[in-house]
N, C-alpha and C positions, 0 to 999 in steps of 0.2 A: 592117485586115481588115474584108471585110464582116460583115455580121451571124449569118451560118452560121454563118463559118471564126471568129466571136469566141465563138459559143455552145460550140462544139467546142472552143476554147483553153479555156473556162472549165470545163468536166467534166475535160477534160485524157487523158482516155482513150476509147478508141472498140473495145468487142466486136465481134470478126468471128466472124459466127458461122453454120455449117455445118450447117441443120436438117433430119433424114432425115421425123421427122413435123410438119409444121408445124401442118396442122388440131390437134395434140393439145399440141403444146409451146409455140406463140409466142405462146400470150397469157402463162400461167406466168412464164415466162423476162422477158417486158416488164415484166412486173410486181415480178420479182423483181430485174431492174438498174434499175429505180426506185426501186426502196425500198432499193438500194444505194447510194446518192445518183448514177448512172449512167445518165442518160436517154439514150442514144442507142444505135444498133444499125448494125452495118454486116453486114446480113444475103447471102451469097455465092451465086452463080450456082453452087456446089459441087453444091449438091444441087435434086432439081428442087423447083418450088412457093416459090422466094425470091419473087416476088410475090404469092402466096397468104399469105406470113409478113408481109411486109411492109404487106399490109393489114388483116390478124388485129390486127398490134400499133399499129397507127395506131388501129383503132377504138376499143381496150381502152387506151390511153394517147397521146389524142391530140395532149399536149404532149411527147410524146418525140420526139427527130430517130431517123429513121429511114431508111437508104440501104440500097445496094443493091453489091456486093463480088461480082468477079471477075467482072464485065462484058466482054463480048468482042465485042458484035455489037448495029447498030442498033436490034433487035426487043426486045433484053432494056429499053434504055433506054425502050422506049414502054411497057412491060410495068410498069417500076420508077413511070412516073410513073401511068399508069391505077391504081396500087395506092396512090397517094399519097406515095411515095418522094419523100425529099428531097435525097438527093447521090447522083452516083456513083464508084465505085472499079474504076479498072482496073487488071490483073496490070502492065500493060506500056504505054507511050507512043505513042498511036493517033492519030494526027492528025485523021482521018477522025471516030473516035467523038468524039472531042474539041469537033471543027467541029459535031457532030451535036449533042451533047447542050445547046451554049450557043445553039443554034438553037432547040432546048426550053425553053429558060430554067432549065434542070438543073443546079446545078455539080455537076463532075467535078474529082475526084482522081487523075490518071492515075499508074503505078509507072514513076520515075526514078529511074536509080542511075548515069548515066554522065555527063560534059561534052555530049557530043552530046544525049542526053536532055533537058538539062536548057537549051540553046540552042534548042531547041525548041520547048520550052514556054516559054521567052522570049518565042518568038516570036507564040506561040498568047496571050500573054496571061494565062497563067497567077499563080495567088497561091500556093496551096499545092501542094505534090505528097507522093506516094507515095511512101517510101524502101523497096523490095523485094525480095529477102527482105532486112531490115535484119542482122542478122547474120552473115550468111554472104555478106553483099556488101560487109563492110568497118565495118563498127558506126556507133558515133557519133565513132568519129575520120575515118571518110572521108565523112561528111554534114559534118561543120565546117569539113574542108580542102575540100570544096564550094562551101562557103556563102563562101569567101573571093572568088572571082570572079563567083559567084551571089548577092549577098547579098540581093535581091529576092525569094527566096522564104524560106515555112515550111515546115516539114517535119514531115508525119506518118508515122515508122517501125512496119513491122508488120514479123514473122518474127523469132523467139527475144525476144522483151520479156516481160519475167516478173516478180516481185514482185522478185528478186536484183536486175534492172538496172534498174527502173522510175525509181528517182530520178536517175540518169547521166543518163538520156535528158531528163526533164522538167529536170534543171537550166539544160539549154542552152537558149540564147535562141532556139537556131535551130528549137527543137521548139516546133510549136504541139499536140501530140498524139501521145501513142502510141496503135496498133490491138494488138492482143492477142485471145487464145483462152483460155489458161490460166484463165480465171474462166469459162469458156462452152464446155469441154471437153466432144467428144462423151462423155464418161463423164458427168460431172456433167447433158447435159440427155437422154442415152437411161435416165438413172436417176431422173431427176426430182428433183435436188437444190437443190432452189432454192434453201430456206435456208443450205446451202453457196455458192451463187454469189452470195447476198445477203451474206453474210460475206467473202468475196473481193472483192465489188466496193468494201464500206466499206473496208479493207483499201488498197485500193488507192488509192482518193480520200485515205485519210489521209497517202497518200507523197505523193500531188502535194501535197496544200496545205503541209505540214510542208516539201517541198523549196522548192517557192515561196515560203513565207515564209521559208526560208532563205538561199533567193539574193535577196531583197528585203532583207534586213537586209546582208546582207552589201555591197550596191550602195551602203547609207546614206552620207554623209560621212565621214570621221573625224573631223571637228569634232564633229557630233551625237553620234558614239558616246562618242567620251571625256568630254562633259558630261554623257550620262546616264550612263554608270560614273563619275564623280565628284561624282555627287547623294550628300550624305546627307541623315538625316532631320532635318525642320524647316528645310529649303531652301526651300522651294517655298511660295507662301503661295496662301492662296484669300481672292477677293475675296468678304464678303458685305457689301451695302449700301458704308455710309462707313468699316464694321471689318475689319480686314484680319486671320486669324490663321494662325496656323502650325500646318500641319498634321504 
């Protein structure tokens, strides 16, 4: 993975998030999924002024990834990068915006959820894509049975991902990230909760690393596992100098 798509596997979750006042809420809100351990924002074409958001929160935290969600048309990509935007996210498989935005030197996430989708962006070149809506398109068992003839890409699911399913999703090797709302709900930021959504995003960082170091032990040998279940104590000695003791 390039150095993006390796920044983004490593937070492991990606806020999409729909701002009706951005002049008043997107610095707040940057601040408040940083100090979530949560640096990055996939701010959406939903509402107007995601360029206005998206250079609000670049100025006030300008080590956070910052992109730009539900891209539909050339003008928004010129817009995302004038604002200092660093990825983009499309509803749907656009060849065209696709061709356009690596002309920019912009990656894009385009939404693929079909075979034909997903030969395409083959073809395009692509590393990661868009699983969209991920639930109601088949979950994380029709992104796996995917990844069987596709196994070249990752996969970032947005649509129904919640703290319930969060760890399903990150367990799989095929997921470099889930996108999600549920911590960046228009209630929580038309009410200003920040310290709520800095509570949901620790919340949430603690299922990816706890699931990750889940499925990292689990990968371990079984040779390594049954010798450390069958340490006891004063096995194991520590060298100091020429004395050797047991600890």
């Amino acid at each position: 993975m390039n150095t993006l798509n390796q920044a983004i596997y490593d937070i492991g979750i990606v806020p999409v998030i729909k701002l009706s006042n951005p002049e008043r809420d997107a610095v707040p809100l940057a601040k408040a999924l940083c100090e979530g351990g949560i640096p990055v924002a996939e701010v959406t074409f939903r509402a107007a002024g995601a360029d206005t958001a998206i250079r609000l929160m670049k100025e006030a935290c300008p080590d956070m990834i910052v992109g730009a969600g539900t891209v539909t048309e050339k003008a928004q990509i010129d817009a995302v990068i004038a604002a200092r935007g660093q990825f983009i996210v499309t509803p749907g498989l656009d060849p065209e915006l696709v061709v356009y935005a690596r002309e920019k030197n912009i990656p894009i996430y385009p939404g693929c959820i079909t075979p034909t989708d997903y030969h395409t962006a083959l073809k395009l070149g692509l590393e990661v894509l868009k699983f969209f809506p991920a639930e109601q398109s088949g979950g994380l068992a029709k992104i796996e049975a995917m990844s069987a003839p596709f196994p070249q890409f990752k996969i970032m699911p947005t649509g129904g991902i919640s703290l319930k399913n969060l760890a399903d999703y990150i367990a799989s090797p095929v997921i470099v990230a889930c996108g999600g709302s549920y911590m960046v709900s228009s209630d929580l930021i038309d009410n200003q909760k920040w310290e709520e959504i800095t509570k949901l995003c620790r919340k949430s960082r603690d299922i990816v690393e706890a699931t990750r170091l889940g499925t990292a032990v689990k990968e371990l040998p079984n040779t390594a596992l049954s010798s450390v279940s069958s340490a006891v104590p004063g096995q194991f000695v520590e060298q100091s100098t020429d004395t050797a003791q047991k600890i």
